[in-house]
C-alpha positions as CSV (number, residue, x, y, z in Angstrom):
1,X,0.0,0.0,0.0
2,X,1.4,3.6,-0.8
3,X,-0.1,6.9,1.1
4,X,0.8,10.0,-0.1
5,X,2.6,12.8,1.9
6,X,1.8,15.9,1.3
7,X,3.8,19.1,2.1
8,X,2.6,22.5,1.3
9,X,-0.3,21.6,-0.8
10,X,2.4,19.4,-3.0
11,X,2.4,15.7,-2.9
12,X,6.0,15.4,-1.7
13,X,7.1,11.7,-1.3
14,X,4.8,7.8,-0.7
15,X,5.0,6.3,2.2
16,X,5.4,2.8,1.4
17,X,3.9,-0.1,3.5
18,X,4.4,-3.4,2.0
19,X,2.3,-6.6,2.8
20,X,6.0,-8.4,4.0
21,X,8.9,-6.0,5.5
22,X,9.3,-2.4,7.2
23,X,7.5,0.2,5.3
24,X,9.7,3.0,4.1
25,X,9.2,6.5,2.8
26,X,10.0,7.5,-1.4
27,X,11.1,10.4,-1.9
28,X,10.3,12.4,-5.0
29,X,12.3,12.6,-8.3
30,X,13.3,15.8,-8.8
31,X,14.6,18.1,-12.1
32,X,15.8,21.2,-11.5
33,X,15.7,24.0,-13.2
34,X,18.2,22.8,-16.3
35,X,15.6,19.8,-16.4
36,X,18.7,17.6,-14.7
37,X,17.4,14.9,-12.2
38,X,18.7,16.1,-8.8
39,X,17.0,13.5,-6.9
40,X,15.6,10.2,-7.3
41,X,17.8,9.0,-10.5
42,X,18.0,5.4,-9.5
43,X,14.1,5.4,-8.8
44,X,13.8,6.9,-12.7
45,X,16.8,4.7,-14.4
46,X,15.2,1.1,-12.8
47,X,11.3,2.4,-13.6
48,X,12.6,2.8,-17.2
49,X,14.5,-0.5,-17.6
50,X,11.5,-2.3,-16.1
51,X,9.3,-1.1,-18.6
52,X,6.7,-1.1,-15.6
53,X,4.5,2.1,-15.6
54,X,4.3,3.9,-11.9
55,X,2.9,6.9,-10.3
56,X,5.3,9.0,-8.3
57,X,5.6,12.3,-6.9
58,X,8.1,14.4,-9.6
59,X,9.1,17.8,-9.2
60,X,10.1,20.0,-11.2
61,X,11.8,23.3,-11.8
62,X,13.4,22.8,-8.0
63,X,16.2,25.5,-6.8
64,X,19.0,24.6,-4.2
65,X,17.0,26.0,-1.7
66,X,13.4,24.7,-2.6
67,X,16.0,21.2,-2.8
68,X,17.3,21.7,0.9
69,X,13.9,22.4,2.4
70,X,12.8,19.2,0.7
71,X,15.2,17.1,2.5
72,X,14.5,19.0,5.6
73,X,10.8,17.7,5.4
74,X,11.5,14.2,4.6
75,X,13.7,13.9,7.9
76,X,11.3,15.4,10.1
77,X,8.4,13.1,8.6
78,X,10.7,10.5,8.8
79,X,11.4,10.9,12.5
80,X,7.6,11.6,13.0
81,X,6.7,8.8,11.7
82,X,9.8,6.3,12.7
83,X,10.5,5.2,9.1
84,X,13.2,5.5,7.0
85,X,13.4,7.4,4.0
86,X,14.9,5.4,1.3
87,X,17.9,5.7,-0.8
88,X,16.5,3.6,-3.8
């Protein structure tokens, strides 16, 4: 099961809660503002070798800052919630 987390009005990340194992939280992928992925490469690279069709929280257009605040709410929902954000 995936729940979406929102953060100002923005579907930032799913918090993922499989049948078997921990659940964990996915963070978005992100472009920035040359449309470069900032975040979330792996996540994008092993979606398009699988061929598999997925919906995911993507942002785009994201500065530095935008970026670091970002990162700042997935820790704090992270340690809200006890679950790990993951790297994948």
């Amino acid at each position: 099961m995936a729940r979406a987390i929102e953060w100002d009005g923005q579907v930032i990340a799913l918090l993922i809660e499989p049948k078997e194992g921990d659940p964990y939280i996915a963070p978005p992928i992100v472009f920035d503002t040359d449309e470069q992925v900032i975040m979330g490469a792996e996540v994008l690279a092993a979606v398009v070798q699988s061929g598999v069709t997925i919906e995911h929280p993507v942002i785009r257009n994201c500065t530095p800052e935008r970026l670091a605040l970002i990162d700042q709410q997935l820790a704090r929902i992270s340690t809200e919630l006890g679950v790990p954000v993951s790297t994948l």
